[in-house]
N, C-alpha and C positions, 0 to 999 in steps of 0.2 A: 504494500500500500504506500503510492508515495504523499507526500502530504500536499502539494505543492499543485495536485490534480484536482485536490478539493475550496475548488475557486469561491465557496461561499466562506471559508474559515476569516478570507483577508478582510470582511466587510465585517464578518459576524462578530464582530470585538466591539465596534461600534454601538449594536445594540445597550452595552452596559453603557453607554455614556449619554445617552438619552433621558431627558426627566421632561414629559409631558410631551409636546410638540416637535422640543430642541434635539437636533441632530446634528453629530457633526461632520464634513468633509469627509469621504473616504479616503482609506488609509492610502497613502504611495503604492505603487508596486512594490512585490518583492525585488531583491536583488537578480537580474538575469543569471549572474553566473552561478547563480543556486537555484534558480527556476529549470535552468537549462541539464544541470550536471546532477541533480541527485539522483542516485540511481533506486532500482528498488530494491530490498532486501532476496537473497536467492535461497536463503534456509528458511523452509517452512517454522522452524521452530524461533528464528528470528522475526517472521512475519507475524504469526501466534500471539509472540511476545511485543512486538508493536500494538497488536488492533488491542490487546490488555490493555496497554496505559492511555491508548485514546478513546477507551470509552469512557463516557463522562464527559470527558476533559473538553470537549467540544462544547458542549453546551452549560460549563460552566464557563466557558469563557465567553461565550456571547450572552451571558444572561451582567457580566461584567466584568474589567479586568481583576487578571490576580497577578495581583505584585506582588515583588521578589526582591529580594536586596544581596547585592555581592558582599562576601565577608570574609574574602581570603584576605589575610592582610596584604599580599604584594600584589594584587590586582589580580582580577578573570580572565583568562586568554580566550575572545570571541573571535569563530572562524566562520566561513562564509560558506561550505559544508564541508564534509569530513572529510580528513586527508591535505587540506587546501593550506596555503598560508595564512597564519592568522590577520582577520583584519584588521583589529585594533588588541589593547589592555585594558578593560573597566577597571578602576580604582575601589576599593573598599568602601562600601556605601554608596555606589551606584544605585539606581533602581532600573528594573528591568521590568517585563510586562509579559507575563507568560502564555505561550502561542499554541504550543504544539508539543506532547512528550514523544521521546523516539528512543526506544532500545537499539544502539550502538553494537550489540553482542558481548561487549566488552564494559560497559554502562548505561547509563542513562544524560543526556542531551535533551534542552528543551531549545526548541525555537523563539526567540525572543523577539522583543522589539526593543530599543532604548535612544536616550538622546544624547547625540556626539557633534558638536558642532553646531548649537542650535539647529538640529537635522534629525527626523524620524530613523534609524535604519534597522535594519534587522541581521541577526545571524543567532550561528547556535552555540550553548553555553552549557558546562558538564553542571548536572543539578548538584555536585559536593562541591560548587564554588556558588552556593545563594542559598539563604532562608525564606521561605515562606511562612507565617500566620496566621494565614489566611484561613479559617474552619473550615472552608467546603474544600479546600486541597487536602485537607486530611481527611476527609469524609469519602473525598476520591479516592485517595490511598487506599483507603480502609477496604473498599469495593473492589481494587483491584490486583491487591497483594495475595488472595489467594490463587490468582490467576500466575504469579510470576514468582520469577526464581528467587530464593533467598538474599543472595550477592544483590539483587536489583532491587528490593524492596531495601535492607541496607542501606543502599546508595541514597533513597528517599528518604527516608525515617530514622536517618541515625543524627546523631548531636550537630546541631547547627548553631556552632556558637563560635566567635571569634575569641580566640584567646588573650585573656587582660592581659598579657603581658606583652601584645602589642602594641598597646598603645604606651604612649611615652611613661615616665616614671614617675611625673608630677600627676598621671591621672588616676595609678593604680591604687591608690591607699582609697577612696573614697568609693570607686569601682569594685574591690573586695568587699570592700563593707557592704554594699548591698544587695551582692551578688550572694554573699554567704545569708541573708535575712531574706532572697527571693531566688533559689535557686536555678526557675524556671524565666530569667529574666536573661533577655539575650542583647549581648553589648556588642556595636561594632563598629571600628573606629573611620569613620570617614574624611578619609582622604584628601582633602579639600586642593591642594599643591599651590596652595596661595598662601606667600608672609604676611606673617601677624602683621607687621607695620604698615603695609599695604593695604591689610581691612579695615587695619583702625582709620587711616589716614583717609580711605574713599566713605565710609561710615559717618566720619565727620563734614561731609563735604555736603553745604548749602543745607537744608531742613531736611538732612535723611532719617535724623533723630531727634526724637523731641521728647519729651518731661513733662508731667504734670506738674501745675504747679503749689501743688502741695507738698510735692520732696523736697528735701533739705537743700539749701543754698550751695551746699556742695553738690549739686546735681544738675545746678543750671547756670547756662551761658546768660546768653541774651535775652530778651521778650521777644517773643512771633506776635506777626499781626493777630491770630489768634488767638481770645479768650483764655487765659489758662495755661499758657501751652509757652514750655519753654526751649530752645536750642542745648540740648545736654552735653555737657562738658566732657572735656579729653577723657579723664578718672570714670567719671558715669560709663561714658560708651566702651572702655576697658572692660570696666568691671562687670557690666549685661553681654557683652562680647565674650568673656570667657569660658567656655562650655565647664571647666574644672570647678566654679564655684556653683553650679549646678547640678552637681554628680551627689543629690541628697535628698531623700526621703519625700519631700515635699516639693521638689523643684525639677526632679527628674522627668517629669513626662513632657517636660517642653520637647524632649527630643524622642517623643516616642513616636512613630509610624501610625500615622489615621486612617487605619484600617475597619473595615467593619466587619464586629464579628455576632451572630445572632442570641449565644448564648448571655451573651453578658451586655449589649446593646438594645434595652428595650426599651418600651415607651414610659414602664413603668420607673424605672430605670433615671430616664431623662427627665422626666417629669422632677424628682427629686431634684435634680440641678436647681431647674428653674420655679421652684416651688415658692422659693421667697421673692420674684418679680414680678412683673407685669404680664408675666406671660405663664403665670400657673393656671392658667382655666383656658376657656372657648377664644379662640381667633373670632374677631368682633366679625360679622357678617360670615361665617363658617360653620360648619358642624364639627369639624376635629378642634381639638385642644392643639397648645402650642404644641406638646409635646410628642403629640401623635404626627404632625406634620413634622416634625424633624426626622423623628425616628423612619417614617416613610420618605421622605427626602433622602437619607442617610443609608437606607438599607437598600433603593433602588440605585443612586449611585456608585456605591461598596465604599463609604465614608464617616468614618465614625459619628454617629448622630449626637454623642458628647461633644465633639466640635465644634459640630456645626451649633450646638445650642450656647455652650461654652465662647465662641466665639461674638454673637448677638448679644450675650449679657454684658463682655468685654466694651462692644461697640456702644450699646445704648443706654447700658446702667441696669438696676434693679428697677425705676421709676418707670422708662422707656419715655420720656418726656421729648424727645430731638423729633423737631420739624421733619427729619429725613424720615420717619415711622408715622407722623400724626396724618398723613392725607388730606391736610388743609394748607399747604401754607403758600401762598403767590397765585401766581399762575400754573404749579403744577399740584393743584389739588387733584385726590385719587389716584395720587401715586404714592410709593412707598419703597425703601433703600434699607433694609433690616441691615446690612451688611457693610453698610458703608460703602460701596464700591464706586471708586472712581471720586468719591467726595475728598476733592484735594483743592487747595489753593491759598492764597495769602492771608484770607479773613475768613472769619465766621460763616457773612453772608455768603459769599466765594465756595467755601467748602458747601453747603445748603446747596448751593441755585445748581453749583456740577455734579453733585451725587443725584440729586433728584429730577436733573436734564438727561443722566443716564437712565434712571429709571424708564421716564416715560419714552424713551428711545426704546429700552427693550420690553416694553409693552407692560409695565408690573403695576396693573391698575389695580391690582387687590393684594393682600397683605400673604396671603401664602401663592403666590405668585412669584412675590418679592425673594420668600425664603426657600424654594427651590429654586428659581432661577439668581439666585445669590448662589445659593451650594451650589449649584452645576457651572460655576465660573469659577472658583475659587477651586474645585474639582479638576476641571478641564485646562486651566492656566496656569496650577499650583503643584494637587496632590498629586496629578498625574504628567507633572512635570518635573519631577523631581526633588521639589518645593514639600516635603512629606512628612515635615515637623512643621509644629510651632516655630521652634529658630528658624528653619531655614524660609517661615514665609515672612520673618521680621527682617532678617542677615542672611540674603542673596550672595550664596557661596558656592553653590550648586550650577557648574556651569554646563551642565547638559543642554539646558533650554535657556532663551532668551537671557544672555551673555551672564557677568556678575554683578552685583552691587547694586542697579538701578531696581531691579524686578521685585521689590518688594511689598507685603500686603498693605507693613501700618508704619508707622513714623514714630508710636511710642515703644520706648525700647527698653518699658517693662512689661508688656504683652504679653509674651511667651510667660513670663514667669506667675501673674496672675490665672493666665489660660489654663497652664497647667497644673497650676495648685487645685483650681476648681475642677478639673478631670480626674487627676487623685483624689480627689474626697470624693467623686461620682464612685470610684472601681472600687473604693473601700466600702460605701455606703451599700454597693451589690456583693460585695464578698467575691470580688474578682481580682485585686490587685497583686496575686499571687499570678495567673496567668502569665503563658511566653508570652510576654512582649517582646518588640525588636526596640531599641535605644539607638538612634545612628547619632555618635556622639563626634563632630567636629572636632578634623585635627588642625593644627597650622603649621609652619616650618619658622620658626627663630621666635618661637614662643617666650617668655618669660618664667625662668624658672621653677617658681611657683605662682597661685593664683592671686588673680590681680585683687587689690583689696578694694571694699569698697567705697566710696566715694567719702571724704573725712578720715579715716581710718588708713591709721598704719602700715605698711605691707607685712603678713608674716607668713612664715613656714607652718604653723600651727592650727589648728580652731583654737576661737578664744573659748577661754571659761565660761562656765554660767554666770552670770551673778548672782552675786547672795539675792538673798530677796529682804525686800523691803519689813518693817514692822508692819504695815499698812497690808502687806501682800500674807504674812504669815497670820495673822487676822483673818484676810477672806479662808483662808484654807481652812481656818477652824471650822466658820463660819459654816462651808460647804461639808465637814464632817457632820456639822451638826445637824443640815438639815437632813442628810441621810436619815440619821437616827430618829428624829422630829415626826421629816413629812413621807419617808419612806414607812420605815417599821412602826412608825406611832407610837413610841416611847416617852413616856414623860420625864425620864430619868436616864444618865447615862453616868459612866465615870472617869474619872480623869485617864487612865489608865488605857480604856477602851479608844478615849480618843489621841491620844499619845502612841498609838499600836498603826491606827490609818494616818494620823500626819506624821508622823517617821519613814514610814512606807511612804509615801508620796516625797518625802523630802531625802532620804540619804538611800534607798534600794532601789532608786528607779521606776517604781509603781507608777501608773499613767492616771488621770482622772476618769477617765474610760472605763480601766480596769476597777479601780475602787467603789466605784458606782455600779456596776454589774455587779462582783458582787455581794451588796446588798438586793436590788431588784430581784435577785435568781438565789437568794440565801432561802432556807428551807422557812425562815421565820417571815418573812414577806410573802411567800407563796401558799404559807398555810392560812394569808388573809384572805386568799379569796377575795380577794378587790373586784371593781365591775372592768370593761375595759375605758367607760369612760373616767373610772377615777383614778386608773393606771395612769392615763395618760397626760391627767391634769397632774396629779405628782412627777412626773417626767419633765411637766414643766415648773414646777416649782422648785425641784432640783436642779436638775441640771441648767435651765435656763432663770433662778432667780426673779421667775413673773409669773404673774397665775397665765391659764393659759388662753390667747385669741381665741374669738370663735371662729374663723377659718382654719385654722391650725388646729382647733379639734375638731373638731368635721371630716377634716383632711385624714388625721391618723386613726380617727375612730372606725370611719369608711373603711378602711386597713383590716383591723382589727374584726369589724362587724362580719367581713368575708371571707375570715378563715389565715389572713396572713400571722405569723406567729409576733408574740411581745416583744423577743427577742430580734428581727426586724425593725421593729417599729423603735425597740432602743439602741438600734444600730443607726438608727433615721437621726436621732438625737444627738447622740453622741457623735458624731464626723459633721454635726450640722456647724455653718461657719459662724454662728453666735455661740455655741458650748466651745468653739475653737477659743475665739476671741476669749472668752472667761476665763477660759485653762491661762492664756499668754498672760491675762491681767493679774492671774492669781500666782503666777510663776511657776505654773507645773506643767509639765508634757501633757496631750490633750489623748495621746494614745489611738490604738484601733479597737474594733471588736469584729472580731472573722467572724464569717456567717458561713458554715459549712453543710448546714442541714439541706436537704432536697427544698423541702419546701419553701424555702426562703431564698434559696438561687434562681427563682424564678415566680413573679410575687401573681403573675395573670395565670400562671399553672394552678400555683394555691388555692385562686381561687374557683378555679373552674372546680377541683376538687372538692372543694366546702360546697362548692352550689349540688354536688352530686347529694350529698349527705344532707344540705338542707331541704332541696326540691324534692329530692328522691323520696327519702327516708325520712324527712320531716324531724330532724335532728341533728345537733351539734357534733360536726366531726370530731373524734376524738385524736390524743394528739401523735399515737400509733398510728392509726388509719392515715392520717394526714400526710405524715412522714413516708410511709410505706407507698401509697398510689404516687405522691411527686417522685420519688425516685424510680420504681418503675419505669415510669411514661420518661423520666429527664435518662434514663440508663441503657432504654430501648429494650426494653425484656415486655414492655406492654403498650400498645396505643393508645391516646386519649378515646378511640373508639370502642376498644377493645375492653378499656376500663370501664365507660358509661355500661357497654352490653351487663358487663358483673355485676352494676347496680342495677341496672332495668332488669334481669333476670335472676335475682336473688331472692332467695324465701320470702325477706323481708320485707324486699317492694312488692311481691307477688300476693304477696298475705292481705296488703291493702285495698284489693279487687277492686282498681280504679276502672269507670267505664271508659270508653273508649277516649270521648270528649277530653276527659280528666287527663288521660293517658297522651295526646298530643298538645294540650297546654304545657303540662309538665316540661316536653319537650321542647317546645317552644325555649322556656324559662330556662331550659337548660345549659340545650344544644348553643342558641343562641344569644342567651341574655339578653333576653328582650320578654315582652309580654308578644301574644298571639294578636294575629288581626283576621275579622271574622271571615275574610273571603281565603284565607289559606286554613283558617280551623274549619271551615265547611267542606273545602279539596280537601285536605286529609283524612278528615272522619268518612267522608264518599268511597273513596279510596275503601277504607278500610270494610265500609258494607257490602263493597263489592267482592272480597274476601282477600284483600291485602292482608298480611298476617301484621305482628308487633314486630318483628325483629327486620321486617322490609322496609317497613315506616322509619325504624331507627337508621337505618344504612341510608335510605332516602336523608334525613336529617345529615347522616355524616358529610355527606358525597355533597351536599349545599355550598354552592357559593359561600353565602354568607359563613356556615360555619369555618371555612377552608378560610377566609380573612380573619377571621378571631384565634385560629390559631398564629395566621403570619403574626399577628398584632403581638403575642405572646413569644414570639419568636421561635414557636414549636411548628412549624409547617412541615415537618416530614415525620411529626410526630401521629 
């Protein structure tokens, strides 16, 4: 089979770049002298082992692309096909765009595509010089390993990780560190072949960088015509410029890869991000939430929907107050710029009139118009140009596409750092920040020894100390032991001794406020209250947040709760939320994580499908075995979400309740779909059924539904 005869592959790539109408360009031709010279395979068992790794593979690549990143430290040697002279060297931390697998006999080779020269081209690349991320490539794998020889699945599936000790020396101490606390995190040092002095010096050149102007005087130059906005100083653009003072817990994701992946990118997921802005409920004139519109934007492009929601909050605030969002302002009323694009120039007004002249140029007369066709540029111009961090869409170093230095998204040049602090509290708040990530961590050549200090601040080889903490600060901490004891366990008494045990712990062992607050919550003496869960969660805010609680904020996590998601969620929600953070820094104590490893809390729209089975069905509270047991299951692939309803539709139990028929497809209704019935579909199914359609037809009729088959996408269970 050659590949190169199958003339729909070169277009079919295209399809994943599509969101609603927008299309783009077909791709170039391939290369002639690999159109012309690849021959076909002459061993039947080499052919065998071809059509193996191309199934799938086709139609995961036109549904969208799958990126790849080189990670040998001395470069990819790409050839034009086998046997040939090599065409070029990819550098470490290239992106590529994966085409085509082909068994070699001797390995595995994918067809590529990448960008050399501000130039599309293609050739082929051995798969033990790239990582993939990507879920459905391992889903591929999965499918097609029993088909193939050991040595070749190997070749796919074994460790894809660039060794820390390529990267220089000043980066590895911080690199171990969190390599050993995320073992499944993959670092790889990108190559960039550009001097430090050379980025700093074009970086600083005319308004590429700019400050708010609420950071310290040592962070700014000059005033910009711009409200606010100031020209950042030599020290500043060092010190956000250096990838090494970023190689830490809370800063690291600026340079992770915005990939989308379904297990851990949902709507429920996103929603969280954006729960405390303007954009936690309905899109004004829309049926979806913000949330829902990213996560669909995000998963039909292959782009992390934390991004893209992470990025909007970046742009517009928590308020969303900017004329570029309000669809009033001038003469471009009913337009709308979620994403800033293109909104450049010397004033205020300036930036307004060109972001929102680009608007109605690309027709974004409605608000999720705006936020797909904002992802599908920032997509099409960015992720899929190379541009595949946070840094690299701020510090244009990447010179595959559209040259270096000028190609940049934003001009404030702590972006990435904010961007990706709120992306780590999103993967921790799902209990995914354990995940392969890929890190493509920027190198330079005549770096500076160690990393640059911050702007006021000394240079050193070291991290500084903690500080002691303040009297003022060892006060609040009491303060937060007590309410523990107070408003958690409802204690009228405590003793000096007890609370001397948790402020010690928090102060000289390490202990996080996270962890000290768990547990109590989950101590045998809290849970033997039997609390309701709306008064769980109004102590959640009396604790942990120091306020009794909004009534959108319990609404929000009662809804939670009411449908089966477990407490422990819900005080995972709490605890990584950016006001328990803010408390933890004020009070001087680490704010911590809480892992969420249980099934049913990896997945919160599973959960509740599950609870609905137990309340509709069986007209009772899932217990919290049952609960546990059916999400993993269905998340472990040993049962389908179909296969699980049939257990409860055909159990003693629901059978004992001898629903009549009517009964019997509301139910379904409520179930399958979550929704109520509407009388012209409860009268077709009940027909149906006098005609002598049996229950368990009716139920597969429900499964095989459109609409159900979107509620699972929504879940990010669709092959569930």
């Amino acid at each position: 089979m050659r590949f190169f005869e199958k003339k729909k592959n070169k277009t079919g790539v295209l399809c994943a770049l599509c969101t609603a109408s927008m299309l783009l360009t077909a791709l170039p031709a391939l290369p002639a002298s690999a159109a012309q010279t690849e021959e076909p395979f002459e061993a039947a068992q080499a052919q065998e082992s071809d059509e193996a790794l191309q199934a799938g593979f086709e139609t995961m690549a036109e549904e969208r692309p799958v990126q790849a990143t080189v990670i040998t430290p001395q470069g990819a040697v790409v050839t034009a096909t086998e046997g040939e002279e090599p065409l070029c060297v990819l550098p470490a931390g290239s992106q590529v765009l994966l085409l085509s697998p082909q068994d070699t006999g001797d390995g595995i080779r994918f067809l590529v595509s990448f960008g050399l020269e501000d130039a599309e081209r293609y050739g082929y690349l051995d798969a033990g010089e790239i990582v993939c991320v990507d879920e459905r490539y391992a889903k591929w794998l999965g499918t097609v390993s029993s088909r193939l020889p050991y040595e070749t699945v190997t070749k796919l599936s074994g460790v894809k990780n660039a060794d820390i000790e390529s990267f220089p020396a000043s980066y590895q101490g911080r690199l171990r560190a969190l390599k050993n606390s995320h073992p499944n995190w993959i670092f790889v040092p990108m190559n960039t072949g550009l001097n430090w002095n050379t980025v700093v010096t074009e970086e600083m050149r005319g308004e590429r960088s700019l400050v708010h102007a609420s950071l310290g005087d040592d962070w700014k130059a000059e005033r910009t015509a711009q409200s606010n906005w100031y020209i950042a100083t030599e020290s500043a653009v060092k010190y956000v410029l250096d990838p090494r003072n970023f190689l830490t817990e809370n800063h690291v994701f600026m340079f992770e890869q915005l990939t989308y992946n379904a297990s851990y990118h949902s709507p429920d997921a996103v929603q969280r991000i954006i729960a405390p802005t303007f954009m936690s409920g309905l899109i004004p004139d829309d049926n979806r939430t913000y949330a829902e519109a990213f996560w669909q934007v995000g998963s039909s492009l292959g782009v992390s929907p934390f991004h893209l929601a992470c990025r909007v909050y970046q742009e517009q605030g928590a308020s969303g107050g900017s004329p570029l969002i309000s669809g009033s302002y001038g003469e471009y009323q009913g337009y709308y710029n979620y994403f800033n694009i293109k909104a450049s120039g010397k004033t205020t007004a300036e930036v307004i009139a060109n972001g929102l002249a680009y608007a109605k140029q690309q027709g974004w007369d409605t608000r999720y118009k705006s936020i797909a066709g904002g992802a599908y540029f920032i997509s099409a111009n960015y992720i899929l140009k190379g541009q595949d961090t946070l840094y690299l869409q701020k510090f244009d170093v990447d010179s595959s596409y559209n040259g270096v230095f000028s190609h940049q998204y934003m001009q404030n040049i702590t972006a990435p750092m904010t961007e990706g602090t709120k992306i780590r509290q999103a993967y921790e708040q799902t209990g995914s920040v354990d995940n392969p990530f890929v890190f493509k961590v920027p190198v330079y050549s005549g770096m500076p020894s160690s990393a640059c200090p911050k702007p006021g601040a000394e240079a050193q080889d070291e991290e500084p100390e903690e500080p002691a903490l303040t009297q003022e600060q060892m006060d609040l901490v009491r303060d937060f032991i007590i309410r523990l004891y107070v408003q958690a366990l409802g204690r009228d008494s405590y003793t000096d001794d007890e609370l001397s045990f948790w402020y010690n712990a928090l102060m000289q062992q390490g202990t996080t406020g996270s962890q000290v607050a768990y547990g109590f919550f989950f101590s045998p003496e809290y849970i033997g209250k039997k609390t309701s869960n709306e008064e769980y969660i109004r102590t959640l805010y009396r604790v942990l947040m120091n306020r009794e609680a909004d009534p959108d904020g319990l609404g929000y996590w009662l809804e939670f709760l009411d449908e089966g998601v477990s407490r422990k969620y819900v005080f995972a929600g709490f605890a990584h939320s950016p006001e328990f953070e803010g408390i933890c820094k004020t009070y001087g104590i680490r704010r911590g994580e809480v892992a969420l490893t249980d099934a049913r809390d990896r997945n919160t729209g599973l959960a509740r499908f599950v609870y609905r089975l137990y309340a509709k069905l069986l007209e009772r509270d899932g217990e919290e075995e049952g609960m546990e047991y059916w999400c993993k299951q269905i998340l472990d692939g040993d049962e389908t979400m179909q296969s699980v309803l049939e257990g409860f539709v055909f159990s003693p139990e629901f059978e004992a309740k001898q629903t009549t028929d009517e009964e019997y497809i509301k139910i379904l209704y409520r179930t399958f779909l979550c929704r109520e019935y509407e009388e012209e579909g409860l009268a077709y199914w009940v027909g149906l059924m006098q005609d002598g359609l049996s229950r368990k037809e009716v139920l597969v009729g429900f499964a095989d539904s459109p609409e159900f088959r979107d509620l699972k996408e929504s879940y990010g269970l669709g092959d569930k």
